[in-house]
C-alpha positions as CSV (number, residue, x, y, z in Angstrom):
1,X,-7.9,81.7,-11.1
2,X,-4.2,82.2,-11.8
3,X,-1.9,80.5,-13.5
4,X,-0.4,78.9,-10.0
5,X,-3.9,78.0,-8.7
6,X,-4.3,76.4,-11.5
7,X,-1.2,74.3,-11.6
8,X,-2.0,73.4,-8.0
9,X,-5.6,72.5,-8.6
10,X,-4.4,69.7,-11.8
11,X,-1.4,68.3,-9.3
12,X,-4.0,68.2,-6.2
13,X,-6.3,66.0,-9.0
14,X,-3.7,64.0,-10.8
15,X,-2.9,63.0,-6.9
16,X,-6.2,62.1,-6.0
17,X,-6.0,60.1,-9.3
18,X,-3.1,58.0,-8.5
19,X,-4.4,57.2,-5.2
20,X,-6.8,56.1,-7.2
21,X,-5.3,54.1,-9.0
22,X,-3.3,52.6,-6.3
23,X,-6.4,51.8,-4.6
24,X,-8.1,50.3,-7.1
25,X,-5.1,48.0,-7.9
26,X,-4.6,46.5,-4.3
27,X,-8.5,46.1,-4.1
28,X,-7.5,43.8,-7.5
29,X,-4.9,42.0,-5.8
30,X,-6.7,41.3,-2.8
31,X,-9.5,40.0,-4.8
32,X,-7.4,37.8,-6.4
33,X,-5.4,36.7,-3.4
34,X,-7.8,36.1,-1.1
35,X,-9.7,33.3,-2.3
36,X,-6.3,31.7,-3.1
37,X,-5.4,32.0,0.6
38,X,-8.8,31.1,1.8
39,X,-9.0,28.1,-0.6
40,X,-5.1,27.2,0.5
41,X,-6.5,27.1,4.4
42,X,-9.4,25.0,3.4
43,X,-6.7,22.8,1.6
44,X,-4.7,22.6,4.7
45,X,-7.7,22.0,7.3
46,X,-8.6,19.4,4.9
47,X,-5.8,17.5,5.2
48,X,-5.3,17.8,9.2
49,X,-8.6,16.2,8.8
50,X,-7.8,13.4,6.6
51,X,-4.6,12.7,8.1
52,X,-4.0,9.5,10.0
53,X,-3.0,9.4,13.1
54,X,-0.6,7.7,14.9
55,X,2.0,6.9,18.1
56,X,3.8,10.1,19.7
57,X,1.3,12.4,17.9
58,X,0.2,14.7,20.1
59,X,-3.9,15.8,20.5
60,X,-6.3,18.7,21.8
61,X,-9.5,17.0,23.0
62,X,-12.3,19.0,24.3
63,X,-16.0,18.1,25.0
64,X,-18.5,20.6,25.5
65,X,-20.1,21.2,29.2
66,X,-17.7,18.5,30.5
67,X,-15.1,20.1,32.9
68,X,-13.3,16.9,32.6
69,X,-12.6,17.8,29.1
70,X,-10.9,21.2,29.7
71,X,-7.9,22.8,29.0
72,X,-7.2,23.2,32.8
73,X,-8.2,19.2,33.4
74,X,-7.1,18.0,30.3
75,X,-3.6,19.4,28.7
76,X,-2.7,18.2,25.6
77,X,-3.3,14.2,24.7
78,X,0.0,12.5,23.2
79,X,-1.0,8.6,21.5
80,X,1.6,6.7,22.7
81,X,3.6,3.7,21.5
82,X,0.2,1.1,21.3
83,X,-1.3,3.7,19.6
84,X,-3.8,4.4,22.4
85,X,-5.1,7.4,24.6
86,X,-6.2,7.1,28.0
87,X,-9.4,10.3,28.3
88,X,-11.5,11.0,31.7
89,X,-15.0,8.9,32.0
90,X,-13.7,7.4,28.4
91,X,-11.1,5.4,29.6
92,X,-8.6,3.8,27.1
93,X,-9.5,4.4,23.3
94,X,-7.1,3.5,20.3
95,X,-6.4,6.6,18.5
96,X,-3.5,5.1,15.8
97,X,-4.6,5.0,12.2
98,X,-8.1,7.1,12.8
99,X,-8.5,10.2,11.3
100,X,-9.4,13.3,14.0
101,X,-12.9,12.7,12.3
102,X,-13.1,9.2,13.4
103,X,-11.8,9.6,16.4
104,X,-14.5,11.9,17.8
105,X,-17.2,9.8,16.3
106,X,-15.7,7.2,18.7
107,X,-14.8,9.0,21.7
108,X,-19.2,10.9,21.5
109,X,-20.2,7.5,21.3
110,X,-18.8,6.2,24.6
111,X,-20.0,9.1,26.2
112,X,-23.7,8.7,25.0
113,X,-24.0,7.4,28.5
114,X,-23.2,9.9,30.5
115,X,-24.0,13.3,27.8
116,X,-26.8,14.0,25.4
117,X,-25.3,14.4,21.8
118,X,-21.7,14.9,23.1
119,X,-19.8,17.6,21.1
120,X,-16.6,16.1,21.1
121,X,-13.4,18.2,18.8
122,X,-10.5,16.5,18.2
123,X,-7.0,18.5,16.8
124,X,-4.2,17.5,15.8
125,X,-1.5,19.7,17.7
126,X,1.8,18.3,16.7
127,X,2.8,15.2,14.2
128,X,5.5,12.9,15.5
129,X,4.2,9.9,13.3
130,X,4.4,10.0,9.5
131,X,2.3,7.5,6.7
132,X,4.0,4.4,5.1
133,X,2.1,2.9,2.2
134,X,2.1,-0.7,2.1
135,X,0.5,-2.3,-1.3
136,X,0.2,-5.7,-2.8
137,X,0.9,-9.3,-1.9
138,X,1.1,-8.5,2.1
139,X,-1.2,-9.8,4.3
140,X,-2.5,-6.4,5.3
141,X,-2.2,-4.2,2.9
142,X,-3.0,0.0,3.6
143,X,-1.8,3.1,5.2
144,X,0.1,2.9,8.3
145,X,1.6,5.6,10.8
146,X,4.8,4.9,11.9
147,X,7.2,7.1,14.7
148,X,10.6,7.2,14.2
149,X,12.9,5.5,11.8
150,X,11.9,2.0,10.9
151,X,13.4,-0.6,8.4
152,X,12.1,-2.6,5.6
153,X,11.5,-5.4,7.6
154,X,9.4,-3.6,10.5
155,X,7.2,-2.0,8.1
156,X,6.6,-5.0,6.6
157,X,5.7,-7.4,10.0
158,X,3.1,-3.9,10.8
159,X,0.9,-5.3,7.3
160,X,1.3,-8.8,8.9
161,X,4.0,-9.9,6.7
162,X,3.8,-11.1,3.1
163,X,1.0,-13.3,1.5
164,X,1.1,-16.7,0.5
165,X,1.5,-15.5,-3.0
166,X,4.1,-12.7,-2.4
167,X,7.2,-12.4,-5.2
168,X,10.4,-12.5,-4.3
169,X,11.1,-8.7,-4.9
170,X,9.6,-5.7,-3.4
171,X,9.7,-2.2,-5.1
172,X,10.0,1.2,-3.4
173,X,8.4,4.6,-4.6
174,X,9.8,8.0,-3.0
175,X,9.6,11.4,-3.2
176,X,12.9,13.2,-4.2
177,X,12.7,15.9,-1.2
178,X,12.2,13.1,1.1
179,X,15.6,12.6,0.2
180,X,17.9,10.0,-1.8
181,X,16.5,6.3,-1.6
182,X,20.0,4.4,-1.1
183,X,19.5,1.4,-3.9
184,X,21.8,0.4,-6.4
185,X,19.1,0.6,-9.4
186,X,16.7,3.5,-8.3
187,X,16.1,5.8,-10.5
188,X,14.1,8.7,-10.9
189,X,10.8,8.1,-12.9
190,X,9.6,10.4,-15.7
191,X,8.1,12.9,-13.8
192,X,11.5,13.4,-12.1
193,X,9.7,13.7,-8.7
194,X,10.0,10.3,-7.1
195,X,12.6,7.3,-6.9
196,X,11.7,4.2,-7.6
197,X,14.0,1.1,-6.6
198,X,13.5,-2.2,-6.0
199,X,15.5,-5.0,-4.3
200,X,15.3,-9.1,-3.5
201,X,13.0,-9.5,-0.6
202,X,13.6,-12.8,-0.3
203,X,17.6,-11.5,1.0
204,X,16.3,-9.0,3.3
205,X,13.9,-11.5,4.8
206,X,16.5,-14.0,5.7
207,X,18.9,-11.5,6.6
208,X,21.4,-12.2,3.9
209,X,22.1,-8.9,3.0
210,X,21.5,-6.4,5.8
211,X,21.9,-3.5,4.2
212,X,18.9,-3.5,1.9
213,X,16.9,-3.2,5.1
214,X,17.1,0.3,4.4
215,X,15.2,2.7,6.2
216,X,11.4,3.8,5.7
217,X,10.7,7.2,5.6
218,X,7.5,9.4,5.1
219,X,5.0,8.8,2.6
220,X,6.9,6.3,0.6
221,X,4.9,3.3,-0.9
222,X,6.0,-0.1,-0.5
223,X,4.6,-2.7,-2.9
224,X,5.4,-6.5,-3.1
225,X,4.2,-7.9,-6.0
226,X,2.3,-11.5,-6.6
227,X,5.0,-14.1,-7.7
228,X,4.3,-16.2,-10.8
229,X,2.9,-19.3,-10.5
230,X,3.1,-22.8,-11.8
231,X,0.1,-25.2,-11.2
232,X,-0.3,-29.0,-10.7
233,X,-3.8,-30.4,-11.1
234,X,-5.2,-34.0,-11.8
235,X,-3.9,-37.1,-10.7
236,X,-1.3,-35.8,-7.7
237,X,-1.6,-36.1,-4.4
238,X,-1.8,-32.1,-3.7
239,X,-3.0,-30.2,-6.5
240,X,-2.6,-26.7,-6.3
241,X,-0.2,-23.4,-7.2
242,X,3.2,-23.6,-6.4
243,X,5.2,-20.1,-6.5
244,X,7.8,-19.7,-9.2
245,X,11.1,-17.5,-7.6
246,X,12.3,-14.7,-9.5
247,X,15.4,-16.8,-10.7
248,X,15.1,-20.0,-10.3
249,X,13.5,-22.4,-12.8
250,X,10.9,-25.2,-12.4
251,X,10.6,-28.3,-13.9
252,X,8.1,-30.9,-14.1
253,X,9.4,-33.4,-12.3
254,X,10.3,-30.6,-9.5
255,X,6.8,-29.5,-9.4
256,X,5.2,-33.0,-9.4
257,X,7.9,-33.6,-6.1
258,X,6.0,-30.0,-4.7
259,X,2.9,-32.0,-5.7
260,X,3.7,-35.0,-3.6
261,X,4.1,-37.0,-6.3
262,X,1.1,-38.9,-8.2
263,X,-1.9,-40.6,-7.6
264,X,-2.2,-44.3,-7.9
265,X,-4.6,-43.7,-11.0
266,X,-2.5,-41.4,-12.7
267,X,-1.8,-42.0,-16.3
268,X,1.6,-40.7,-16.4
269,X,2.8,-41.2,-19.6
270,X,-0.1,-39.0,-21.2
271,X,0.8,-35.6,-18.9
272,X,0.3,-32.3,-20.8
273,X,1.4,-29.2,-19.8
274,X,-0.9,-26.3,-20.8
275,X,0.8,-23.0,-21.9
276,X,-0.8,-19.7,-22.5
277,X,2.1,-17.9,-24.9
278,X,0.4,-14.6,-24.8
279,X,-2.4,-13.2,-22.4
280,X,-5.7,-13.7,-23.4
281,X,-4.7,-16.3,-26.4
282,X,-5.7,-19.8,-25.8
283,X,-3.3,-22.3,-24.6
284,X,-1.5,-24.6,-26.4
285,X,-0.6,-28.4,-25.0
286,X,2.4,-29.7,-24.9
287,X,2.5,-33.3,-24.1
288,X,4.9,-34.7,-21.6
289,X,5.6,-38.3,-20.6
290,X,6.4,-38.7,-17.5
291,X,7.0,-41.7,-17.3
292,X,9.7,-41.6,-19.6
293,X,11.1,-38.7,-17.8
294,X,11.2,-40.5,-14.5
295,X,12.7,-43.3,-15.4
296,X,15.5,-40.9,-17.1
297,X,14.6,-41.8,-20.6
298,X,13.6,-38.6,-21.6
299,X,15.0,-35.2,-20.7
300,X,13.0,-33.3,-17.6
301,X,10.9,-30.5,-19.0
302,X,11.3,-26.7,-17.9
303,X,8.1,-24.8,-17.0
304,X,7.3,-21.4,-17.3
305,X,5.3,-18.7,-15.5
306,X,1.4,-19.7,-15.3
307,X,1.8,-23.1,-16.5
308,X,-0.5,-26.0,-15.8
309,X,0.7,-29.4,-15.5
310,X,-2.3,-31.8,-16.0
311,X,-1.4,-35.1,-14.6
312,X,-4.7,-37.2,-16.0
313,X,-6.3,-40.7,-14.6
314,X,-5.9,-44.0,-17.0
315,X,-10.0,-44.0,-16.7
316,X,-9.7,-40.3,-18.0
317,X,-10.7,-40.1,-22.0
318,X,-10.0,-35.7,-22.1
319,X,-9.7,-32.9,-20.1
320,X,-11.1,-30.0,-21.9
321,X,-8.4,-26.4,-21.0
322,X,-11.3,-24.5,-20.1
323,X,-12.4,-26.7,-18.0
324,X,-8.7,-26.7,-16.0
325,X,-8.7,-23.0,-16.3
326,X,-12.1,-22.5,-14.6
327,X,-11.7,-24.9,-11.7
328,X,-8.5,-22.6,-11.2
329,X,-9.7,-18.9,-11.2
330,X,-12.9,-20.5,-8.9
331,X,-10.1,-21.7,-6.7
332,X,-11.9,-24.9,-6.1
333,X,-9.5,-26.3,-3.9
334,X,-6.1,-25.0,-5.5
335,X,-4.1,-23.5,-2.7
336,X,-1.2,-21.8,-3.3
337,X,2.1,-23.0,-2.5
338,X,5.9,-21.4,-1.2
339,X,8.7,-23.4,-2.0
């Protein structure tokens, strides 16, 4: 072999070689890549799956050896502003805040009577509706779908308003690409990836400041908290918890009016007001006469958050504090009062 065969022969297999190579490194790659991409599809069915759905979005719904259920009979499904669907032999079906999972469970079980084992699929084809969190002291408290823009104040009428033991402020959680969330104090948390805000609810409410009916938009979480409490028990007329606003202060003699004023037994001049300083520290009594205070000899008393004004009978001899504190968390009677 010459010198040029040679030559030709060692470029022909340093070729080969970096074919090779090049080979070998895409076969890499694509090992690597793929299962990301699979397991990024799986992540994404997943979620079409688990999502909630709601008015205007729109549905494929097919059933198996039903021509009723084609794509021919049946074009695409859109839930509209009730939330429902109307299908073929199904009739009308509510399709808002089911997942596609749910939703065929309910739509085979209706046709159990016309259909052995009906294999019903559900997709989601497009998503006009987008999920509100609504947490705490609301009457109906969870996920909801909503279309469109809607304000504070709808959101909150879709959980069925706020509880009998709602605050008087409502805070706001959202995601910075949602976009800005237009409160005076928000603020971006640690993480730098949300806002959080809150505002008086008791002024969007009553409509005294309209423009803190701001807008709700996807995935933010809304949470009202439970207001503080001050409690009346013993020798009133209506015993019970009676909700503390955010700025205002309660006395005694205000919450003995919320109270309906005393019993004919009650031994007012030997009232105590039971204060827990710290959580999870007993309470310590502080005695208030108010008898004194309502004839105006004695200065009313201020009450704070979580204090109980015991209000005893002249045939009472003690009242033990754990015994007050019990008949409170068993809610034996003690409703809860707005002012």
């Amino acid at each position: 072999m010459n010198t040029l065969q040679k030559r030709n022969a060692v470029g022909m297999r340093d070729e080969k070689l970096a074919v090779y190579d090049v080979s070998r490194r895409l076969l890499t790659v694509c090992l690597i890549v793929l299962p990301l991409f699979l397991s990024g599809s799986e992540m994404k069915a997943n979620q079409e799956r688990s999502y909630v759905l709601g008015p205007e979005d729109v549905l494929s719904v097919r059933v198996i050896d039903l021509d009723e259920f084609s794509p021919t009979s049946l074009p695409n499904v859109r839930i509209d502003t009730h939330g429902d669907i109307r299908l073929p032999i199904v009739g009308r079906i509510h399709a808002a805040g089911s997942t596609a999972n749910q939703l065929e469970s309910e739509i085979a079980k209706r046709l159990l009577t016309v259909v052995h084992e009906p294999d019903v699929s559900v997709s989601l084809l497009e998503s006009k509706s987008h999920p509100v969190s609504i947490l705490g002291a609301v009457k109906n408290p969870g996920v909801y779908q909503i279309a469109g823009k809607e304000t504070l104040y709808e959101v909150l009428s879709l959980a069925g308003g706020l509880a009998t033991d709602a605050g008087n402020t409502v805070k706001i959680t959202r995601r910075t690409d949602t976009g800005p969330l237009p409160l005076p104090n928000a603020q971006k948390d640690a993480s730098g990836e949300f806002y959080v805000g809150q505002l008086n609810l008791r002024s969007v409410m009553n409509a005294k400041s309209p423009t803190e009916n701001i807008d709700v938009l996807a995935n933010d979480v809304i949470s009202v908290p439970k207001a503080d409490l001050v409690y009346v028990v013993g020798a009133v007329k209506r015993p019970g918890g009676f909700v503390l606003t955010e700025k205002d202060q309660m006395s005694a003699l205000q919450a003995l009016s919320l109270a309906e004023g005393l019993d004919t037994l009650a031994s007012a001049k030997n009232a105590r007001i039971l204060r827990q300083d710290e959580p999870g520290r007993d309470r310590t009594e502080v005695t208030v006469n108010l008898q004194r205070v309502l004839s105006g000899q004695d200065r009313d008393v201020s009450l704070r958050a979580n204090d109980i004004l015991f209000v005893p009978t002249s045939a009472s001899k003690s009242a033990t504090i754990r015994g007050l504190e019990a008949a409170i968390q068993l809610g034996t009677g003690l409703a809860i009062y707005r002012r």
